[in-house]
C-alpha positions as CSV (number, residue, x, y, z in Angstrom):
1,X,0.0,0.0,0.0
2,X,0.8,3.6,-0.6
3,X,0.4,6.6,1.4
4,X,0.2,10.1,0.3
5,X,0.8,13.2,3.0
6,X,-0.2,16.5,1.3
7,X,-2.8,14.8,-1.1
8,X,-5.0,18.2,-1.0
9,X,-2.8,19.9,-2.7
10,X,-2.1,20.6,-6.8
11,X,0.6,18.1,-7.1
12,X,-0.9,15.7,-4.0
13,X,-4.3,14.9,-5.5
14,X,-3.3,14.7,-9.0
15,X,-0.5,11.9,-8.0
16,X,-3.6,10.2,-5.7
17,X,-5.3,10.1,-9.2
18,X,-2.5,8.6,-11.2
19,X,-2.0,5.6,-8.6
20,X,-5.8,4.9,-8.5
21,X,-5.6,4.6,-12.3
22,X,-2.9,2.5,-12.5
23,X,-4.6,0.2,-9.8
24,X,-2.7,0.8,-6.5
25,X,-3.9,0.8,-3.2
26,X,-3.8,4.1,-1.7
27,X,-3.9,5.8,1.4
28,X,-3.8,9.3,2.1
29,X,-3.0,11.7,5.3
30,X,-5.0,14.8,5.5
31,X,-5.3,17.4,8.3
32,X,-8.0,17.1,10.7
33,X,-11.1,18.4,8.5
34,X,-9.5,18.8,5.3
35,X,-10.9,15.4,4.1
36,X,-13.7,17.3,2.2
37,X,-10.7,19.0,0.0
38,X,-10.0,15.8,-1.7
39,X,-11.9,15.1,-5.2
40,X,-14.6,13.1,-5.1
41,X,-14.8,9.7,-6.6
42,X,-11.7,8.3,-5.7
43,X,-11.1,4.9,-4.2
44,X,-8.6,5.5,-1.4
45,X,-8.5,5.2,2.5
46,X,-8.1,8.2,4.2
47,X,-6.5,9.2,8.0
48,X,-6.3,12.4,9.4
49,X,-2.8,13.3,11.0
50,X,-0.1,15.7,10.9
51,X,3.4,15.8,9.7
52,X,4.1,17.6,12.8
53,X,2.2,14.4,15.0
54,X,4.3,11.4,14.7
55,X,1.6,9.4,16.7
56,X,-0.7,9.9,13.8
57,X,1.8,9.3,11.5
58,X,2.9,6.2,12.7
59,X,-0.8,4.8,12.5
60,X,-0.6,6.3,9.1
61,X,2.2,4.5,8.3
62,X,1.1,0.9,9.5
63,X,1.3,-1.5,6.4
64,X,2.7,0.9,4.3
65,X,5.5,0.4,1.4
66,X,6.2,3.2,-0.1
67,X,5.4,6.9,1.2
68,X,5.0,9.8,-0.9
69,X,5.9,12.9,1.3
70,X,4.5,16.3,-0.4
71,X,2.9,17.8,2.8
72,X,4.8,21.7,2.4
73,X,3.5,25.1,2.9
74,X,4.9,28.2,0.0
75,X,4.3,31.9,1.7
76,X,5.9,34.7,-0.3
77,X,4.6,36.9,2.0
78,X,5.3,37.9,5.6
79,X,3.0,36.1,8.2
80,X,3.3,32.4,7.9
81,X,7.2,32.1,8.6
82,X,7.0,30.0,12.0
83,X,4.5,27.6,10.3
84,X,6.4,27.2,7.0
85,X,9.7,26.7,8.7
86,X,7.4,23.7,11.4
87,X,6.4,21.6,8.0
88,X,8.9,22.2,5.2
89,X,11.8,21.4,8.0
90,X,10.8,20.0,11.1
91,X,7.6,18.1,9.2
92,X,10.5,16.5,6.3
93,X,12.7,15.1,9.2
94,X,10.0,13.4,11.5
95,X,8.1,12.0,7.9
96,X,11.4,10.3,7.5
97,X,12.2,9.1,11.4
98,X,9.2,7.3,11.2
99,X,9.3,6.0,7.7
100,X,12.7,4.5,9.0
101,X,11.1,3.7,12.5
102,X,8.0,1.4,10.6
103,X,10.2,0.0,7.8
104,X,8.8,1.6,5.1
105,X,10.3,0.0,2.0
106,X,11.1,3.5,0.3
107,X,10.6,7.4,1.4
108,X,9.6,10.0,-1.7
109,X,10.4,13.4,-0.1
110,X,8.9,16.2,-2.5
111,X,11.1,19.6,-2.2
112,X,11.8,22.0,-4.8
113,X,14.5,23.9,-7.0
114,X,14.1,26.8,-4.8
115,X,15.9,24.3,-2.5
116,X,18.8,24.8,-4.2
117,X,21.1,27.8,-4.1
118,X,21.5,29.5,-7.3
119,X,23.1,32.5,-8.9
120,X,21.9,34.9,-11.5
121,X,21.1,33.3,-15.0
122,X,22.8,30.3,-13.9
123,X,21.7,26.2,-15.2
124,X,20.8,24.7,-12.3
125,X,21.4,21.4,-11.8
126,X,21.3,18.2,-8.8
127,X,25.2,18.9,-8.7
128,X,24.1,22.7,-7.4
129,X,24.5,23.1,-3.1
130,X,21.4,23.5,-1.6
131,X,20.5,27.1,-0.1
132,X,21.8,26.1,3.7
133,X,22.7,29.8,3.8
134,X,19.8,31.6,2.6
135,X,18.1,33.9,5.0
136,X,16.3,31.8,8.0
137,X,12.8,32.8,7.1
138,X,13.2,32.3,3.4
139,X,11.2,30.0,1.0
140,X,14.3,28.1,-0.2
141,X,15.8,27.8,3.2
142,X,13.2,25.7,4.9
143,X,13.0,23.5,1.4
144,X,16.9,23.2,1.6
145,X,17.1,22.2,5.0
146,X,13.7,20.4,4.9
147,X,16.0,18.2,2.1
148,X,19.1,18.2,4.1
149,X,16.5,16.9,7.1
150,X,15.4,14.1,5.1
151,X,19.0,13.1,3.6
152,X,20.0,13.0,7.0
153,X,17.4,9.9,8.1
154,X,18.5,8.7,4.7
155,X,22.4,8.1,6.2
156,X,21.1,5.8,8.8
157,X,19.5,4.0,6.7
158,X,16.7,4.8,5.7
159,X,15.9,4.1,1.3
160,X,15.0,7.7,0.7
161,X,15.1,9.8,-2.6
162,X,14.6,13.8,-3.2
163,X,12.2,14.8,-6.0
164,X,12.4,18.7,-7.1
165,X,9.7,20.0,-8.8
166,X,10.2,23.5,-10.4
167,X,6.8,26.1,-11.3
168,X,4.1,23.6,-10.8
169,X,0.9,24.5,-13.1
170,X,-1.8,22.4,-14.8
171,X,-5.5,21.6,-14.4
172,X,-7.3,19.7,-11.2
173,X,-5.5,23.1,-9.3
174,X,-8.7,22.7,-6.5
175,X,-7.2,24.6,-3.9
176,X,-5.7,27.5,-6.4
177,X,-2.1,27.4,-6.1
178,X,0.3,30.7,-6.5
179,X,1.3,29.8,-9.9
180,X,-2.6,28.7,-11.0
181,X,-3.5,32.2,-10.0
182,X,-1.2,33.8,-12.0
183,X,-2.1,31.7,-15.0
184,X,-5.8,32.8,-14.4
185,X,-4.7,36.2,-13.8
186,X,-3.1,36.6,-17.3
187,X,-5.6,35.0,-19.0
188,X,-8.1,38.4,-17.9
189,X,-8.8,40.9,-20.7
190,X,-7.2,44.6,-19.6
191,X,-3.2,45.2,-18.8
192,X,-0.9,43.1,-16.2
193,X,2.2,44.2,-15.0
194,X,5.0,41.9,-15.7
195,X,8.4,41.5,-14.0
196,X,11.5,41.8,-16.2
197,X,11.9,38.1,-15.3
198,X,11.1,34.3,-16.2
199,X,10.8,30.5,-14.5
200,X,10.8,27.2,-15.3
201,X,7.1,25.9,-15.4
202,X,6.3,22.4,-15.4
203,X,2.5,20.6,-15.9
204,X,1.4,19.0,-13.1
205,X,0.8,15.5,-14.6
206,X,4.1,15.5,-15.6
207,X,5.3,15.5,-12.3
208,X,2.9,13.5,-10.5
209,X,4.4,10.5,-13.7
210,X,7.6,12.0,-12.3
211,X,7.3,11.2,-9.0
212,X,6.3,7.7,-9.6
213,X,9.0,7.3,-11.7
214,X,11.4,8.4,-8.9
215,X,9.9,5.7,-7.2
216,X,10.5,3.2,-9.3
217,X,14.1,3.8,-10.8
218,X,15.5,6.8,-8.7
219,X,18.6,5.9,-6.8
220,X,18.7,5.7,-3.1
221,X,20.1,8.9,-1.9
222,X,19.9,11.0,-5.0
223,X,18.0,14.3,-6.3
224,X,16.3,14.4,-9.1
225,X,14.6,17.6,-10.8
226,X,11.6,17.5,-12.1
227,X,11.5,20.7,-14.6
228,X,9.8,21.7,-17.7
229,X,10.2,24.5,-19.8
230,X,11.6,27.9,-19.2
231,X,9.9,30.9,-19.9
232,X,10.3,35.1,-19.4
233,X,7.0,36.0,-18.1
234,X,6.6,38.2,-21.2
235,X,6.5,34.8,-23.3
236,X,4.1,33.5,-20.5
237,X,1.7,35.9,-20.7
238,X,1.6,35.8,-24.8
239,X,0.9,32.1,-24.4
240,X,-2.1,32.5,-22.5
241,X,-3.4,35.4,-24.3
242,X,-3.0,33.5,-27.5
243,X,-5.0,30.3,-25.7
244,X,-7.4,32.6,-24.2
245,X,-8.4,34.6,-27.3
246,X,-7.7,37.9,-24.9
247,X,-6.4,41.8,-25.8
248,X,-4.7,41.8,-22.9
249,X,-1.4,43.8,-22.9
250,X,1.3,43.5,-20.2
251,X,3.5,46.6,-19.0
252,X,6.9,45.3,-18.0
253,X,8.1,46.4,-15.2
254,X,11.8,47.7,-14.2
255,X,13.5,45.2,-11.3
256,X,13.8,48.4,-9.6
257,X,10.1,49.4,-9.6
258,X,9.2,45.6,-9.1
259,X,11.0,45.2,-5.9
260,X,9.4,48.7,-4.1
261,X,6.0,47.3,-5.2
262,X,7.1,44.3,-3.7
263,X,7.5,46.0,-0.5
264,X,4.5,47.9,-0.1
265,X,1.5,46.0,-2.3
266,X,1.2,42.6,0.1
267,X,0.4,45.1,2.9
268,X,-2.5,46.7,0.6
269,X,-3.6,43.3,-0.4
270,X,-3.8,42.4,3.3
271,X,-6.2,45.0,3.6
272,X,-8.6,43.1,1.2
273,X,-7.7,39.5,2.3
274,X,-6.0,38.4,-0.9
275,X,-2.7,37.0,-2.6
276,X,0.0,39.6,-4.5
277,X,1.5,38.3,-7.3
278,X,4.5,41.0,-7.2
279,X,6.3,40.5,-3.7
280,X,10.2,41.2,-3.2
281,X,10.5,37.5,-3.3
282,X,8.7,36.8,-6.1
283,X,10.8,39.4,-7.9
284,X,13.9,37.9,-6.8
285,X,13.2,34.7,-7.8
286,X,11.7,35.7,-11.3
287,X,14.8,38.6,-11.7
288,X,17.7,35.5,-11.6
289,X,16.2,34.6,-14.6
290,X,17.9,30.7,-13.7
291,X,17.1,27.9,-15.9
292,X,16.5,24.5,-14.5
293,X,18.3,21.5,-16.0
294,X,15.6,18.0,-16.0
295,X,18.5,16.2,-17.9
296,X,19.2,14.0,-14.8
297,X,15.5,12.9,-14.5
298,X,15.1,12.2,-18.5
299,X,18.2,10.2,-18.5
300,X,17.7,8.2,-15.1
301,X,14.1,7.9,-15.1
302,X,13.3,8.4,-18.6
303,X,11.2,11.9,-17.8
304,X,9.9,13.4,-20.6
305,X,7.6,17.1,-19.9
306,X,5.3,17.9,-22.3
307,X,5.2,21.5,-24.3
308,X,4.5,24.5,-22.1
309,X,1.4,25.6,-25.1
310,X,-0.3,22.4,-24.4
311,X,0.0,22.6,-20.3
312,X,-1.1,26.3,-20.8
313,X,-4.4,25.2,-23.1
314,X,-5.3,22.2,-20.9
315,X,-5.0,24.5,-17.8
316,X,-7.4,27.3,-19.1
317,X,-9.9,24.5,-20.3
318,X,-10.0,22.7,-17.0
319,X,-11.1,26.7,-15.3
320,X,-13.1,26.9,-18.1
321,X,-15.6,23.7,-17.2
């Protein structure tokens, strides 16, 4: 049997889907009244724990082969740094002390490229440090160490492998990730302001087949990414206008201008109780302009992304119905 922590989520309950369809038994962790976020109609056994618990955890794990650990919390903005830091760090290390505690056969820890440290424009690759040294409330630093957690367990002997998904985005996005808003957001008629920036974006489905990949032929101890396709934001946006049919026109912005906006809009979208695209962070990470190298992955585990067009048309399609 397989269990799923994070199954909720964009990545989570598209991965639940994929091991249904390809007959596995399934069982999935969710937080205490969150089981009515999973989509209906699908044949799995579910618990309620926490990452954080491992008394739930270990009841979650009884009986269980493989684990797929994707339970992680994203904040670009100020607010949730305690709680990010609780499940991307201390949640990855106690996932794998009790995957090695119960004998699970093999430990799937889900991080990210932000996890690695990076330099302007640079090809980022397994063979990159992770960001160990990146400031202690940042994004990237509680996915690094959450990693370097996990790795950890993995050394006493634990069969463990790191998964790093870039820009997740694709349809069956329930909850409405950070990246599915921004599609959406692009995809509306008038002007959008765009940072002088891109990112590697990856479809969903591609990385839930990744991850079972990883699974199945990723090598004990090893990080594999799981990219797609790199894009300037500028390239994004004329993708989905194009999909959309839409005379949308986007402004870009200076990195200069970006960052003060950065500063000051996520207090006035506090205010009205929702999500900034532009935040310093975001315009950090979209201003390094990095690309993200799935050459590893394609080699190893025979990963293959599809086009960034088709992801973008599939997406829209799937808000559309």
């Amino acid at each position: 049997m397989v269990l799923v922590t994070g199954a909720t989520g964009h990545i989570g309950n598209v991965l639940v889907r994929k091991l249904v369809q390809r007959g596995k038994d399934v069982r999935v962790m969710v937080l205490p009244g969150e089981k009515q976020n999973l989509p209906q109609n699908l044949d799995v056994e579910v618990v309620e724990g926490n990452v954080l618990d491992p008394q739930s955890l270990e009841v979650a794990m009884g009986g269980i082969q493989l684990v797929y650990n994707l339970a992680g919390i994203i904040a670009i903005t100020p607010g949730a740094e305690k709680l990010m830091w609780d499940v991307n760090v201390d949640g990855a290390r106690i996932v794998a002390q009790m995957a090695l505690k119960m004998k699970v056969r093999r430990l799937i820890h889900v991080g990210s490229v932000h996890a690695f440290a990076r330099r302007p424009q640079e090809v980022v690759d397994e063979e990159n440090p992770l960001a160990l040294t990146a400031p202690i409330n940042n994004y990237d630093r509680t996915k690094a160490e959450g990693v370097a957690a996990a790795l950890d367990i993995a050394r006493a002997g634990l069969d463990l492998v790191v998964a790093c998904p870039s820009g997740v985005i694709g349809p069956y996005d329930y909850l409405g990730s950070e990246m599915g808003r921004l599609i959406r957001n692009l995809a509306r008629p008038g002007y959008h302001l765009l940072v002088d920036g891109g990112f590697d974006f990856v479809d969903v489905r591609d990385v839930a087949t990744g991850l079972m990949k990883v699974a199945q032929r990723g090598r004990r101890g090893e990080i594999y990414i799981l990219g797609g396709t790199y894009a300037s934001l500028t390239e994004l946006h004329g993708l989905v206008r194009t999909v959309a049919r839409t005379n949308s026109r986007g402004l870009v912005v200076p990195t200069r201008l970006a960052l003060a906006l950065g500063r000051v809009l996520p207090h006035y979208y506090r205010l009205f109780r929702t999500t900034p695209q532009i935040t310093t962070y975001s315009v950090l990470t979209v201003g390094e302009k990095c690309r993200f190298s799935h050459a590893k992955a394609t080699r190893e585990l025979g990963y293959r992304p599809r086009p960034l067009s088709e992801t973008i048309a599939d997406t829209l399609s799937w808000w559309a119905n």
